[in-house]
Each structure stands twice: as C-alpha cells, then as structure tokens.
N, C-alpha and C positions, 0 to 999 in steps of 0.2 A: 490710725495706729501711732501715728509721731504724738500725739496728745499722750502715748501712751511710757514713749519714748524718752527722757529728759536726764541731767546729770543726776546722776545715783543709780541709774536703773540697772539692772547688771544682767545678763545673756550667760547660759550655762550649755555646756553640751549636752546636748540628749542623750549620751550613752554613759552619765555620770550617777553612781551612786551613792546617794548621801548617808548620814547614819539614821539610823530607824526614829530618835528621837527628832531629829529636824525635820520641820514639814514645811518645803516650799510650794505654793501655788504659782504657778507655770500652765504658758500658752506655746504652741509652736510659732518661732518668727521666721525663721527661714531655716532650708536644709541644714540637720547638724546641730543644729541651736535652738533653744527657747529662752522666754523671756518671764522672770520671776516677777512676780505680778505684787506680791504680799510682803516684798521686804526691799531695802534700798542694801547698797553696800555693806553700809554700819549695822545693819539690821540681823544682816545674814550672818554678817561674822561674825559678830555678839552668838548667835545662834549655834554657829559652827566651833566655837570654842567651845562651850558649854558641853560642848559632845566630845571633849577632847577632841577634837580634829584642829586642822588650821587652814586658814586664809590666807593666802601669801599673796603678796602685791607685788608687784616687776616694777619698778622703778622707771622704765622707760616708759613713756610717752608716747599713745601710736595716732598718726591724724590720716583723717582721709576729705576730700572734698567731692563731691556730687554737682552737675551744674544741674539746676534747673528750680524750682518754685520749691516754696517749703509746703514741700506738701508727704506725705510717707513714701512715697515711689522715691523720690530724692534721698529721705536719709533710710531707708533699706539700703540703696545702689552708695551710700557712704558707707555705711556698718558693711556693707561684704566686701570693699576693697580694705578691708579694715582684717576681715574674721580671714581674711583666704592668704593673709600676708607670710611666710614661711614663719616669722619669730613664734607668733600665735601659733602655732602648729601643737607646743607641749604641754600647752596649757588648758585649763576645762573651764575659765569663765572669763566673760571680759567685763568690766566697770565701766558705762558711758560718765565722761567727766563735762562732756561739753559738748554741747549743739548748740550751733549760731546760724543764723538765715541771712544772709546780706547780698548786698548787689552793688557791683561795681560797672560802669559803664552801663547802667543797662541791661546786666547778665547777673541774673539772680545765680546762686548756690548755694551750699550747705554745708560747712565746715565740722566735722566730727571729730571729738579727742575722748579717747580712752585708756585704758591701761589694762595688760593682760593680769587675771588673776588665776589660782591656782587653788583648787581645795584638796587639801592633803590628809589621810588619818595618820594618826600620830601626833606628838608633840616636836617631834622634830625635823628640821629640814636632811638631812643627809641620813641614807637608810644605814644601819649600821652591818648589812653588808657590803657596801660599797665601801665603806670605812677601811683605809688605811693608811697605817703611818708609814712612813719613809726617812730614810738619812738623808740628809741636805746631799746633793749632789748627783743621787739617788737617779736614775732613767725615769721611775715612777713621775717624781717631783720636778723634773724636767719637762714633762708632758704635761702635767697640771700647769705649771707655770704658762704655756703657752697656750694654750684652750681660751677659750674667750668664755665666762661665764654670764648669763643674766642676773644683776643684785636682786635678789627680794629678801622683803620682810616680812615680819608679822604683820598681821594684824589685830594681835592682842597686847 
C-alpha cells in the first residue's frame, strides 16, 4: 500500500458525500477513511469546482513520525497519528504532502506531512446563517476577536 501512498494522494471520510457529477474511485485505508485512488489534490479540486463545490486547504502543516522500515505498517501507524489529532476532527479530507523514509543512528522511520482539507458545497466559506454583523465594540465582535480560527483557502 505505501507504493500506493505518495505526496498528492489525498484520504477522504467515508461518511462524505460528494456531488453526483464528481466520481471518485476509492479504496478503504483505515477506519473512517478512504483513499482516492483516480485523482491527486489538483485533480480533485479542479473536479470539485466544476460542481460548484469547494476545496478548502488549512494552511497549517500537520507531521507525524512512525519508527520502523518503510514499509506500509510504518506509514499507516504515521497517517493515524496524523488523522486521530483533535485539529483534523472538522475536516473531511486530508492531502499527503510528504513521505520521507530515513534513518538515523541506525533507527529507521517515516516522516509524514499533510494538510487538513475540507470539501464544502457552495461557493462560499461562511454559511450565510451564521452571518452577522456587529458594532465595533459589540459582545458579539468581542467573542470573535478572541476565538482562534484555522486560515483556509480556495482552492480555485
């Protein structure tokens, strides 16, 4: 499976529903997740525009390390310290950016970098029930200000 594995390959939840026009081929990788088999990142998204939906990318960086041989037991046991991390929790895809195999002293392991992605219908990030404005000063605008939010973007 790691051959199968590589940057661009992207993981979606299983309980995600796409739009009728987009057809991903997917395999089960582990509980909760599968692994799109027919398209890379760019592929998908290009895809998922096209259906008016979006692809939202988190800006943050998530790594995880595994010891042992580069073999798929290694980077499965990195992608699930990866997919089980609380940030990941809101999101419904993840983007492998990186897998590296090295060994230091003699102790192989497997270095993993990804990025949480999000596929949204709609053309926009904020539902426009949640939508509201506020006066500067405002208890609303005071609470927002202090929230810690994830950046994403498009990806179109």
């Amino acid at each position: 499976m790691s051959e199968k594995i590589k940057a661009g390959s992207i993981l979606i939840k299983e309980n995600l529903s796409l739009p009728i026009s987009v057809t991903v081929d997917s395999e089960a990788y582990s509980p909760g997740w599968k692994l799109v088999r027919n398209l890379d990142g760019y592929g998908l998204a290009r895809t998922i525009v096209k259906a008016h939906w979006n692809f939202f990318y988190v800006a943050r960086e998530m790594r995880a390390i595994a010891f042992g041989s580069a073999s798929p037991g290694t980077l499965h046991r990195a992608l699930k310290r990866i997919v089980t991390k609380p940030e990941g929790q809101h999101y419904n895809a993840l983007e492998i950016t990186r897998v590296v195999a090295k060994r230091f002293l003699g102790v192989s392991f497997m270095r993993v970098t990804a990025n949480f992605r999000h596929i949204l219908e709609g053309t926009g990030v904020i539902p426009i029930k949640g939508f509201v404005l506020g006066t500067p000063g405002s208890v609303r605008n005071e609470e927002a200000a202090t929230k810690r939010y994830a950046t994403m973007t498009s990806s179109s």
